[in-house]
VEXSEPA-621647 format. One record per atom (N, C-alpha, C): chain; residue number from 1; atom name; residue in three letters; y, x, z. Coordinates in nm, 4 decimals, m for minus. Layout:
<atoms>
(A,NUM,CA,ala,(Y,X,Z))
...
</atoms>
This chain:
<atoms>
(A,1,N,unk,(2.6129,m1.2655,m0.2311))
(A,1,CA,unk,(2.4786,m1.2417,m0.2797))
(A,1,C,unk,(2.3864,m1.2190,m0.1596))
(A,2,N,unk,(2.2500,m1.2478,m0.1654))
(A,2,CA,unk,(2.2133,m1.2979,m0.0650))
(A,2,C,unk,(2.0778,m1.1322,m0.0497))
(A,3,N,unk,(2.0808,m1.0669,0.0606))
(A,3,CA,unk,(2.0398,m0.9100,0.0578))
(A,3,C,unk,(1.8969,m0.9362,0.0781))
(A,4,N,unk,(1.8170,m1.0380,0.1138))
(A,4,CA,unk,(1.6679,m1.0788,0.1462))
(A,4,C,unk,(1.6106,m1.0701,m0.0009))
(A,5,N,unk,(1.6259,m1.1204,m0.0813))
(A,5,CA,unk,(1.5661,m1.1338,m0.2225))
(A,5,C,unk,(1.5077,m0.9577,m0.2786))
(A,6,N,unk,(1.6487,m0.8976,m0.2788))
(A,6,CA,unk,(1.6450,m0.7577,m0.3160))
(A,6,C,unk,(1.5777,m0.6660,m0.2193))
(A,7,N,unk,(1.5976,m0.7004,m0.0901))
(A,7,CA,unk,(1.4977,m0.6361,0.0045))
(A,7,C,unk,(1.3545,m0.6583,m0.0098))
(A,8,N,unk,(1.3163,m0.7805,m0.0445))
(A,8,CA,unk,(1.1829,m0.8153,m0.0690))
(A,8,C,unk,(1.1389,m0.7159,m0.2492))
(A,9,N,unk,(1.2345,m0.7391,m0.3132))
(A,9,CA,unk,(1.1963,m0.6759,m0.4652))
(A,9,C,unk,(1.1719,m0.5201,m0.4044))
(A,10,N,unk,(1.2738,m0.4879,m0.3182))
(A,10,CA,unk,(1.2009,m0.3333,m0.3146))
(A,10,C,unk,(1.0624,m0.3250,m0.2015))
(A,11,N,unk,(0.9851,m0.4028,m0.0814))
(A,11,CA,unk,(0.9368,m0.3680,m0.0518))
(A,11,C,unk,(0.8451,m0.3933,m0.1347))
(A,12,N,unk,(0.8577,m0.5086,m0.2439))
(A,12,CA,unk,(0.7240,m0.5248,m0.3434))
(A,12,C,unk,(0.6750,m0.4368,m0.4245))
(A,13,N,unk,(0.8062,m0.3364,m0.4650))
(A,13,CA,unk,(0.7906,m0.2538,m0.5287))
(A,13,C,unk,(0.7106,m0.1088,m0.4894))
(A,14,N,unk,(0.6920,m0.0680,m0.3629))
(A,14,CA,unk,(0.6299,0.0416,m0.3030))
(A,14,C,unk,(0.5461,m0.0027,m0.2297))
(A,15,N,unk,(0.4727,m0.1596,m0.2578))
(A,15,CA,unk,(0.3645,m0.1567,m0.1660))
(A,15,C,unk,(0.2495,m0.1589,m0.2121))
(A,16,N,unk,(0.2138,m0.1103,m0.3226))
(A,16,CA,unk,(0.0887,m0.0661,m0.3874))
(A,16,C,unk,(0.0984,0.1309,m0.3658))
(A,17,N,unk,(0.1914,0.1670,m0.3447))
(A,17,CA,unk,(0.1778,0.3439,m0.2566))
(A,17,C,unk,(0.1319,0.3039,m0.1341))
(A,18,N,unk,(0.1978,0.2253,m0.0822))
(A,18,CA,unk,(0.2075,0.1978,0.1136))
(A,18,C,unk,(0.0543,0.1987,0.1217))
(A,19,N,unk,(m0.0013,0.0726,0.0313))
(A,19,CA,unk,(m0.1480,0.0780,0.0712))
(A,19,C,unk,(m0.2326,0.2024,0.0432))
(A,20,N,unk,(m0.1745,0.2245,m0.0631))
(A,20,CA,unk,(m0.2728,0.3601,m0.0918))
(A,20,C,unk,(m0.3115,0.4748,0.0584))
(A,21,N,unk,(m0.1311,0.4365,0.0655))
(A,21,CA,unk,(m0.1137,0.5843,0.1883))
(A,21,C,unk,(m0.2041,0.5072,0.3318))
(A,22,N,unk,(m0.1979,0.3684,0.3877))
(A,22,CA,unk,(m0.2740,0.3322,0.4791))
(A,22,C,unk,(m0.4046,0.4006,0.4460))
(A,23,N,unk,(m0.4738,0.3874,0.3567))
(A,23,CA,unk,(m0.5956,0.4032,0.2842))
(A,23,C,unk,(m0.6721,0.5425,0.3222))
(A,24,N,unk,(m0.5713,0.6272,0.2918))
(A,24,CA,unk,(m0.5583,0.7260,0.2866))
(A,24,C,unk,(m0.6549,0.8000,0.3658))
(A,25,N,unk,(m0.6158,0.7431,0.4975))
(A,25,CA,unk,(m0.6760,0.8084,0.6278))
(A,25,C,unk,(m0.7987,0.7933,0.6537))
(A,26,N,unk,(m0.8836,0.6300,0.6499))
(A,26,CA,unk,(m0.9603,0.6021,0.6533))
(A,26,C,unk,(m0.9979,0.5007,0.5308))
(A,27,N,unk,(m1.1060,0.4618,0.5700))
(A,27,CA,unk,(m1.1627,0.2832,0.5108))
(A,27,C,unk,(m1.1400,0.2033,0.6431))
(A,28,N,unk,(m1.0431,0.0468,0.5522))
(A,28,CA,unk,(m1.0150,m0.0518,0.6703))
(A,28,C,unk,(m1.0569,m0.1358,0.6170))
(A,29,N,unk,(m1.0845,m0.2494,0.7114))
(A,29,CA,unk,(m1.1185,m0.4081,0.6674))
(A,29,C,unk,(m0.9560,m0.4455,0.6685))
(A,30,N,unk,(m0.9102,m0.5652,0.5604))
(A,30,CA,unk,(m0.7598,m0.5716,0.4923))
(A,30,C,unk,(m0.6888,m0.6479,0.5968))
(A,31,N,unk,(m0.7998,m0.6872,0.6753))
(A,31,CA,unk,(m0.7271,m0.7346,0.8459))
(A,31,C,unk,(m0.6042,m0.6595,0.9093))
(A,32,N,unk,(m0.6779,m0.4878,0.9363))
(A,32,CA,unk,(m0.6754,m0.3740,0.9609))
(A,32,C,unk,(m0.4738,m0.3296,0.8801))
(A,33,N,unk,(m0.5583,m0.3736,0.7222))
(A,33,CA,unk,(m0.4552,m0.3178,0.6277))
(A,33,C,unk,(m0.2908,m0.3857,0.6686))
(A,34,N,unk,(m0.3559,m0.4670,0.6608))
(A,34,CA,unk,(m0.2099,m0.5873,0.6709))
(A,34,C,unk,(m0.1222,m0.5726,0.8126))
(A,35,N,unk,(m0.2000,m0.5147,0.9581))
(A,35,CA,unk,(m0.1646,m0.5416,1.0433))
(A,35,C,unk,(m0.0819,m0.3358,0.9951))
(A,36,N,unk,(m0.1323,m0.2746,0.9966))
(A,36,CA,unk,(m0.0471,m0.1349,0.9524))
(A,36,C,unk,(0.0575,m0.1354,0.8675))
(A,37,N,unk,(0.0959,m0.2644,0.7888))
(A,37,CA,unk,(0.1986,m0.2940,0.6959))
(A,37,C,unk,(0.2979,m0.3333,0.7456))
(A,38,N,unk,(0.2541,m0.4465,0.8457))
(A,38,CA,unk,(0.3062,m0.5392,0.9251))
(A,38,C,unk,(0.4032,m0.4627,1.0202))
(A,39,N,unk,(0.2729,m0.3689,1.0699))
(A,39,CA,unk,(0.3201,m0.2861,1.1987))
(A,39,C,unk,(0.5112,m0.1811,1.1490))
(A,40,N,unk,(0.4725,m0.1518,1.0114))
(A,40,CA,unk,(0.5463,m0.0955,0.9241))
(A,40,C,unk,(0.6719,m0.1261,0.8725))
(A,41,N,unk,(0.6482,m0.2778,0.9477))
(A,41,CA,unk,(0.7724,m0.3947,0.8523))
(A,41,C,unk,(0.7372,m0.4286,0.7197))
(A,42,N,unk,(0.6497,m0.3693,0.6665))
(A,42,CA,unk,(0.6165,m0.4421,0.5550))
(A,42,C,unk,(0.5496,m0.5757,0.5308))
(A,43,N,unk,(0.6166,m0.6858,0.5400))
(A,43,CA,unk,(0.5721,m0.7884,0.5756))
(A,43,C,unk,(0.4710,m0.8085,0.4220))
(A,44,N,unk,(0.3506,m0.8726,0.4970))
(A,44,CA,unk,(0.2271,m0.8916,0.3838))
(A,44,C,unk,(0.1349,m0.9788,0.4414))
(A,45,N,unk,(0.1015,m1.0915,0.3853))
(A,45,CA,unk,(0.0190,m1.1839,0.3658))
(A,45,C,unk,(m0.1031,m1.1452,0.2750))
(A,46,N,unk,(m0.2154,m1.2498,0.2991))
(A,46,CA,unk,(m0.3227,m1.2006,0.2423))
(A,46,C,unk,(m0.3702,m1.2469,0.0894))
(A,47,N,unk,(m0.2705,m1.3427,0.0947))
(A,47,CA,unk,(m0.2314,m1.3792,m0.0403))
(A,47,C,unk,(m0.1899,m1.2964,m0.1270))
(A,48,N,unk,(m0.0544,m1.2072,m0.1006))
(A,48,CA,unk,(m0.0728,m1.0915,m0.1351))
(A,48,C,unk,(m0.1546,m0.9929,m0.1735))
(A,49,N,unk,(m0.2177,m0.9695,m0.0302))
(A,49,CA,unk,(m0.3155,m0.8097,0.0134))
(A,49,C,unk,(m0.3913,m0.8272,m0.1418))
(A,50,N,unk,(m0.5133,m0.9318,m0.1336))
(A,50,CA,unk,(m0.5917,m0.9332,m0.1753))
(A,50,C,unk,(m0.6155,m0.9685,m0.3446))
(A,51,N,unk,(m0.4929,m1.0194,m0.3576))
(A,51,CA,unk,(m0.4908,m0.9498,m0.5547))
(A,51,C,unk,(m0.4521,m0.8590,m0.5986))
(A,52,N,unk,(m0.3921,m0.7665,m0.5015))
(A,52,CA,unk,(m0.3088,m0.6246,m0.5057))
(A,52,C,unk,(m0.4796,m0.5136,m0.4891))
(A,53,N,unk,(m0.5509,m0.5436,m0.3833))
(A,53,CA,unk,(m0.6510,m0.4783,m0.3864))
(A,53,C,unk,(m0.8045,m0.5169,m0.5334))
(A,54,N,unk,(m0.8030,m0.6121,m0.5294))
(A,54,CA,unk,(m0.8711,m0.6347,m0.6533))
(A,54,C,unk,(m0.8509,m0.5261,m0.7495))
(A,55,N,unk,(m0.7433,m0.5599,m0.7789))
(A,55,CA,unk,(m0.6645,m0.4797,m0.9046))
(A,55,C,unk,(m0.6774,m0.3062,m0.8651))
(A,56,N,unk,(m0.6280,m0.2741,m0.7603))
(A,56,CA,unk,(m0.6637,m0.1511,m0.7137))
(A,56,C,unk,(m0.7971,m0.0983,m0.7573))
(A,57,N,unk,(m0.8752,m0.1504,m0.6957))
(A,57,CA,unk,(m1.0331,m0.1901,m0.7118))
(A,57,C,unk,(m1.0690,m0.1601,m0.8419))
(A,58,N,unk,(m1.0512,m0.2629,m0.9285))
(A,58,CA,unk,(m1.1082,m0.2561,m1.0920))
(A,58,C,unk,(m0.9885,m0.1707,m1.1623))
(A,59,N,unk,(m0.8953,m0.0963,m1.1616))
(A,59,CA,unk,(m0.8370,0.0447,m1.1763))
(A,59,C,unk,(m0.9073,0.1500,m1.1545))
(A,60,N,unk,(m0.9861,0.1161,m1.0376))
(A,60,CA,unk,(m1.0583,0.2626,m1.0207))
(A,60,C,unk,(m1.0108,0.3551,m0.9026))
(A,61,N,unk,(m0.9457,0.3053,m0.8430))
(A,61,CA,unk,(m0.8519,0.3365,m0.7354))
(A,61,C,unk,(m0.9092,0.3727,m0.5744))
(A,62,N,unk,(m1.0162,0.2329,m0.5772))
(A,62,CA,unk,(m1.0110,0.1816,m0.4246))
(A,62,C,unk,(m1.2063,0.1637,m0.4419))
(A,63,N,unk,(m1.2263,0.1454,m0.3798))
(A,63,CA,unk,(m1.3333,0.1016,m0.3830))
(A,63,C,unk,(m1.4180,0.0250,m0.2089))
(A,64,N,unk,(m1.5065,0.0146,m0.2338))
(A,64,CA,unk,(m1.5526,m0.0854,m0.1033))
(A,64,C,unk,(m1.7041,m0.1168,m0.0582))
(A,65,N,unk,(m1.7333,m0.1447,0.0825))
(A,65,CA,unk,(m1.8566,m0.1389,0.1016))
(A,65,C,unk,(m1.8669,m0.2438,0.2243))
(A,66,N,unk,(m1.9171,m0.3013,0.2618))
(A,66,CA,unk,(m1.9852,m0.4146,0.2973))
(A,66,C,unk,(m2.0272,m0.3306,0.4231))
(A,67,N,unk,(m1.9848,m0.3922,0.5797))
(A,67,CA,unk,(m2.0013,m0.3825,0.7260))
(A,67,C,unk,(m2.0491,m0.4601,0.8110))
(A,68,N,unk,(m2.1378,m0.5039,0.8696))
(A,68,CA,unk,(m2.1913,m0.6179,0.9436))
(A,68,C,unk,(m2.0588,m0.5874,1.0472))
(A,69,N,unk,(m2.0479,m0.7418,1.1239))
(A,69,CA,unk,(m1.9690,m0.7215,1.1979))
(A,69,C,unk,(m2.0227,m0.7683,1.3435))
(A,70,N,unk,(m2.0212,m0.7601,1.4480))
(A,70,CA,unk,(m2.0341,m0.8320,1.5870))
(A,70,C,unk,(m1.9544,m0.9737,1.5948))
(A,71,N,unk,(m1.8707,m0.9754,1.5083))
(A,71,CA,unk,(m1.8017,m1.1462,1.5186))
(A,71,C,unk,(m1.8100,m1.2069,1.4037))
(A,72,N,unk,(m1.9082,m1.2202,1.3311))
(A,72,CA,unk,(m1.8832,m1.2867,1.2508))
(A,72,C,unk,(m1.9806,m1.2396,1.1176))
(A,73,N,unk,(m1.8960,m1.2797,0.9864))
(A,73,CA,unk,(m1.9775,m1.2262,0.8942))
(A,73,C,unk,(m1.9044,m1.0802,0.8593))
(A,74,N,unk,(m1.9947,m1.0650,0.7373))
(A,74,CA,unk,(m2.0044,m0.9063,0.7179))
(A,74,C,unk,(m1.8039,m0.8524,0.6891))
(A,75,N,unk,(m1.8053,m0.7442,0.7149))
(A,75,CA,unk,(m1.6275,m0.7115,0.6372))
(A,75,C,unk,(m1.6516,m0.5934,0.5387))
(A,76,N,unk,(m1.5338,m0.6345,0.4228))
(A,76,CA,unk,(m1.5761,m0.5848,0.3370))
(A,76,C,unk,(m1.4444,m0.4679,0.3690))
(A,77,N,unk,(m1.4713,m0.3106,0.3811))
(A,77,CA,unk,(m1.3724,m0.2009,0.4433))
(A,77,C,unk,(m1.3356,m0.1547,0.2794))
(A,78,N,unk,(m1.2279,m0.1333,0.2523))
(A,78,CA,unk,(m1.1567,m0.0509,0.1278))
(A,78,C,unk,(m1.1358,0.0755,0.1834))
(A,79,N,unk,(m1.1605,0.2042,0.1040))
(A,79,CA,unk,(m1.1576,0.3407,0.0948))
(A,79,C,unk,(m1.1284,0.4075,m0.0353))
(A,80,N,unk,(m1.0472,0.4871,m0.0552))
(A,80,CA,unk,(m0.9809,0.5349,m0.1361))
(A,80,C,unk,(m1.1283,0.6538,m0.2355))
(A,81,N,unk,(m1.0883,0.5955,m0.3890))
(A,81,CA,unk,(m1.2170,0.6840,m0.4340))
(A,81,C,unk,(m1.0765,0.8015,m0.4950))
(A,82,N,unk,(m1.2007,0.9034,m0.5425))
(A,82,CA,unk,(m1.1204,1.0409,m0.5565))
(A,82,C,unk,(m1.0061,1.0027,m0.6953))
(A,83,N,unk,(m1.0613,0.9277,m0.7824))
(A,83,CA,unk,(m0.9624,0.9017,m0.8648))
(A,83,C,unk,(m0.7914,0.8269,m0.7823))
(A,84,N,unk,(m0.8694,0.7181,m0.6370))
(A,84,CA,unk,(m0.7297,0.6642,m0.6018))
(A,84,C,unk,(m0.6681,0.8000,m0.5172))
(A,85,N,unk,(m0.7282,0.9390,m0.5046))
(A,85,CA,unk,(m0.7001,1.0408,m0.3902))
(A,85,C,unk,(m0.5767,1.1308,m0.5158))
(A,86,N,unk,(m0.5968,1.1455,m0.6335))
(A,86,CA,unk,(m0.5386,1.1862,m0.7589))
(A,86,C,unk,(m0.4346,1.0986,m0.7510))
(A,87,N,unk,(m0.4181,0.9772,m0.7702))
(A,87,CA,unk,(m0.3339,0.9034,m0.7800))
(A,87,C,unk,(m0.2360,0.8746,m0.7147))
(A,88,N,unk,(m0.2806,0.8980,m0.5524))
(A,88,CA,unk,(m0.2313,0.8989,m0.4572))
(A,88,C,unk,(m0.0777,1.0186,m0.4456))
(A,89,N,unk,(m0.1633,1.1350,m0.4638))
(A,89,CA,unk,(m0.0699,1.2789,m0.4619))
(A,89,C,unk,(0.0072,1.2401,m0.5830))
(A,90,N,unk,(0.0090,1.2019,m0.7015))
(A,90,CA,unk,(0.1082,1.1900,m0.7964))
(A,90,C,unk,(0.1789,1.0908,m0.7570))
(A,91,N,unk,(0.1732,0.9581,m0.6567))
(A,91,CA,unk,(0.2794,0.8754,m0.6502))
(A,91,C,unk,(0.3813,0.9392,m0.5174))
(A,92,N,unk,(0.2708,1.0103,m0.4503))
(A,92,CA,unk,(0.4053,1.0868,m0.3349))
(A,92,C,unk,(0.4685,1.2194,m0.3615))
(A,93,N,unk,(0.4561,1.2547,m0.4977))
(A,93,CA,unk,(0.5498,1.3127,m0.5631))
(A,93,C,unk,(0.6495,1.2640,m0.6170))
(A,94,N,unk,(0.6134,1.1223,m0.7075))
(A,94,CA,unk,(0.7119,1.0233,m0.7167))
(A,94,C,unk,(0.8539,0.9881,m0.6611))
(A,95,N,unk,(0.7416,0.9566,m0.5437))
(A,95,CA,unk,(0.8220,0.9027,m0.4019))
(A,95,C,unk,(0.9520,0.9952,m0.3580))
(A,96,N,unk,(0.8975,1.1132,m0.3701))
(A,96,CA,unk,(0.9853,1.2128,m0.3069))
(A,96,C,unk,(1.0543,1.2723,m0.4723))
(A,97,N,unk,(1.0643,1.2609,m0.5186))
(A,97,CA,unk,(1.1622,1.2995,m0.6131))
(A,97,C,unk,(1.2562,1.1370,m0.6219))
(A,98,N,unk,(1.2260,1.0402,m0.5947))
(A,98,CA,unk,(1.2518,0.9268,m0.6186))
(A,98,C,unk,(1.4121,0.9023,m0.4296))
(A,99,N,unk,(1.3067,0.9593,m0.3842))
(A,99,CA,unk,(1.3863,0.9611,m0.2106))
(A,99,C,unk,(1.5210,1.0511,m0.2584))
(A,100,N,unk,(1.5088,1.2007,m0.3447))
(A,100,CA,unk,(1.6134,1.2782,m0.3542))
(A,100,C,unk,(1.7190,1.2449,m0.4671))
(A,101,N,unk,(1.6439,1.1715,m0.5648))
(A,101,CA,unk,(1.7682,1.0910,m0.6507))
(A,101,C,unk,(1.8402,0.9877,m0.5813))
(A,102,N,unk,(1.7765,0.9226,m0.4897))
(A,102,CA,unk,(1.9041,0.7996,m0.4364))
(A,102,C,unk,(1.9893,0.8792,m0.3294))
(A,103,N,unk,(1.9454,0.9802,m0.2422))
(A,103,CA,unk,(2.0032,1.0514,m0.1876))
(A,103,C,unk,(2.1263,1.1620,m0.2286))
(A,104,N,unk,(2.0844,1.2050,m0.3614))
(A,104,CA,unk,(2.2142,1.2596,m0.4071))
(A,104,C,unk,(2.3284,1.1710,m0.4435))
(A,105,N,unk,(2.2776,1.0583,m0.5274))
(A,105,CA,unk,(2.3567,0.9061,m0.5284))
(A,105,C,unk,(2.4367,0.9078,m0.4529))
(A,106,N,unk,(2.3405,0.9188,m0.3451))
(A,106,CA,unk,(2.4148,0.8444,m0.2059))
(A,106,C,unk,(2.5295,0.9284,m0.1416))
(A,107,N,unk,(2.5112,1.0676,m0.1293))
(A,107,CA,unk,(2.5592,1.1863,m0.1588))
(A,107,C,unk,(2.7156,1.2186,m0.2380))
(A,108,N,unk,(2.6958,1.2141,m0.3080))
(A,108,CA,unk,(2.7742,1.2105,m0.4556))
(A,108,C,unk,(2.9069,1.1236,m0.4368))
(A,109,N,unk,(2.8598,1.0219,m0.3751))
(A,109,CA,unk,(2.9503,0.8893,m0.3501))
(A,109,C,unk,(3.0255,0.8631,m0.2010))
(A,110,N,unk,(2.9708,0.9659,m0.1120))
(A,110,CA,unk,(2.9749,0.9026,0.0043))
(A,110,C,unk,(3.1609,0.9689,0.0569))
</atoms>
């Protein structure tokens, strides 16, 4: 069985937190976003990024504002609204109750 498929199902699966948590810190242009994912190993294309943020977006999550840039045209920076700041703290509670169940698993078995 081939371990790339299932590796990809799980990073797909936590990369709507990942962004949140990039988010978190500041507002980025998804340039920005992708290269902190990247940087992360989370490999992400913008094909990706950018129907994942939409959706973020019209959830109520994310929101965005329009930057002139020195190279070019304007960039549009994503920043976390207080509803995605709520949302945020309940998925890294998730996360971490989620980290200590595979760990006892792992635990349990080892």
């Amino acid at each position: 069985m081939k371990t790339e498929n299932t590796k990809a199902q799980m990073r797909k699966g936590v990369l709507e937190y990942c962004i949140l948590l990039v988010l978190n810190s500041e507002p980025l242009y998804a340039i920005n976003i992708i290269k902190d994912l990247k940087d992360a190993k989370m490999i992400v294309v913008e094909g990706t990024l950018y129907p994942l943020l939409t959706r973020l977006k019209n959830d109520g999550l994310l929101s965005y504002r329009w930057e002139e840039s020195t190279q070019g045209p304007p960039r549009k920076y994503y920043e976390l609204t207080e509803n995605g700041k709520s949302f945020l703290n309940e998925l890294e509670i998730s996360w971490s109750d989620l980290v200590k169940a595979v760990n006892t698993v792992k635990k349990n078995r080892a």
